[in-house]
Residue, then its C-alpha position, 0 to 999 in steps of 0.5 A: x105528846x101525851x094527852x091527859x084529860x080532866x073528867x067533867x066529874x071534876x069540873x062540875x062544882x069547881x067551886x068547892x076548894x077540894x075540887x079545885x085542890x084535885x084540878x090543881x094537882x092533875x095540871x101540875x102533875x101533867x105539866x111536870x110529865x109534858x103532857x096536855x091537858x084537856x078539861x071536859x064539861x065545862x059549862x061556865x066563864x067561871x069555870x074557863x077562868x079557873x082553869x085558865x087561871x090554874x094553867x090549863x090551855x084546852x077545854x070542851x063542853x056546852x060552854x063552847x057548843x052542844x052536840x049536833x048533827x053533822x049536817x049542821x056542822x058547816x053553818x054552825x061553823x060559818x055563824x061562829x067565825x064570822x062573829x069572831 
């Protein structure tokens, strides 16, 4: 399956009913050629629920974690499951 990714340059400002229409329109489009969605840049819950909302199942940004050094990947990992 495909991958279709929605650039954070969309997600930012979400809020404004012209990016929401462009967001819209991106997840129809990839649903309707089979393909998955991916929001990138999201940084809020409101962000997450708009895109939950509009259909889109995969997001990434500093909502979920920042970068970080690859040696502090396993303890990351060990806090955020263990609170799950």
């Amino acid at each position: 399956m495909n991958t279709l990714k929605i650039d954070q340059v969309f997600i930012r400002n979400s809020k404004m009913h012209s990016k929401k229409a462009i967001i819209s329109n991106i997840i129809a489009i990839a649903t309707h050629l089979n393909m998955e969605v991916v929001a990138e840049g999201v940084e809020t819950p409101e962000q997450i629920e708009l895109l939950k909302s509009l259909g889109c199942r995969v997001m990434q940004g500093y909502y979920y974690g920042r970068p970080m050094p690859v040696h502090e990947l396993g303890e990351w990992f060990i806090a955020n499951t263990a609170a799950s």
